[in-house]
N, C-alpha and C positions, 0 to 999 in steps of 0.2 A: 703845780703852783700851790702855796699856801698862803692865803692871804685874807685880812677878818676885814669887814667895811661894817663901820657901826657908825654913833656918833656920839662923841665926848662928855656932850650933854646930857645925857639921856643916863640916870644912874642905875638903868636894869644892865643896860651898854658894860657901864662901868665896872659893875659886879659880876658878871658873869667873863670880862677879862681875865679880872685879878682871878677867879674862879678856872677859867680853862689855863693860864701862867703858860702862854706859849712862847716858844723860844722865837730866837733874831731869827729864824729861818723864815718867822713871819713877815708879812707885811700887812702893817696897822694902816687904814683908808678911814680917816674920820670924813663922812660925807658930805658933811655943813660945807666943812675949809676946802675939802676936793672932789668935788660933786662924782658923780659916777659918770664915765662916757659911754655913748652908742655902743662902744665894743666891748665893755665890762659889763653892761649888761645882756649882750647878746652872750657873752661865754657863760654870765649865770643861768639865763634861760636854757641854752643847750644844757648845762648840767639838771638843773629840776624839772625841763620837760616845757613850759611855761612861765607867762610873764605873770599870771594869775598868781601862781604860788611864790610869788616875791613879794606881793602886792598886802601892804596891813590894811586890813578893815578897819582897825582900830584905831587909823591918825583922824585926827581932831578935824581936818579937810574935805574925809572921805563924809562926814557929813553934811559938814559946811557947806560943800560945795555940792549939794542933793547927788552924789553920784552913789548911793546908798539906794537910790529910788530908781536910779537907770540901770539898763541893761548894759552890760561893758564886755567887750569884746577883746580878744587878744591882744590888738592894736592899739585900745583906747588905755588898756594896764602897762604898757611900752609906753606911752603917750606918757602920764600920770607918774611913770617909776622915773621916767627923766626930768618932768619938769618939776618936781618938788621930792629932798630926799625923805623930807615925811611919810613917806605913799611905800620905801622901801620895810619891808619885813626883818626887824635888827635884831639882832646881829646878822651877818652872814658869813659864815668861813669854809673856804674852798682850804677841803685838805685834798692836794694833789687833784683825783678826778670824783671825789666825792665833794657835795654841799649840804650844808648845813643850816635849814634859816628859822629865823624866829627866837622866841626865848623861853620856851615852854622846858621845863624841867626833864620831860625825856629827849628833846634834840639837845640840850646842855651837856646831858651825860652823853650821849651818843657822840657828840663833837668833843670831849673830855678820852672819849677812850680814842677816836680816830688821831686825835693829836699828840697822844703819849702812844700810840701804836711803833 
């Protein structure tokens, strides 16, 4: 599978697109307009290991909504990664059976060499 779920709004989203220039092979999943299902996110999970490491600490909610002060469980970051795509770690691109998440400048290159490999 190769496929990037981000979301259009978001202009880290935007730039590190035009930055990875992956071909039609891909498929672009803007999250807003087509939220993620039960099963896209269980095959991200099976790829990273957890729902923890999909999970951004850093959406504007994860404070709002004191879950910064609780203890969160595997179930409760599944809960959170479906009901707002805020709570997802953007970008994410599954190249074939590798993922890719977040935007930090060495998973960018690392997702840069996986998609020109």
């Amino acid at each position: 599978m190769k496929k990037i779920y981000f979301l259009k709004t978001c202009n880290t989203c935007v730039r590190i697109l035009k930055e990875l220039n992956p071909s039609s092979e891909y498929i672009l999943q803007d999250i807003k307009n087509e939220p993620i299902t039960v099963k896209q996110l269980e095959e991200m999970k099976a790829l990273s290991g957890s729902y923890e490491s999909l999970f951004s600490r850093r959406a504007k909610l994860y404070k709002e909504m004191g879950l910064k002060d609780q203890k969160l469980e595997e179930a409760d970051y599944k809960h959170y990664l479906l009901e707002h795509y805020t709570f997802l770690s953007r970008p994410v691109t599954i190249v074939e059976n590798q993922i890719f998440i977040g935007n930090s400048k060495k998973t960018t290159e690392a997702t840069k060499l996986a998609i020109n490999a």
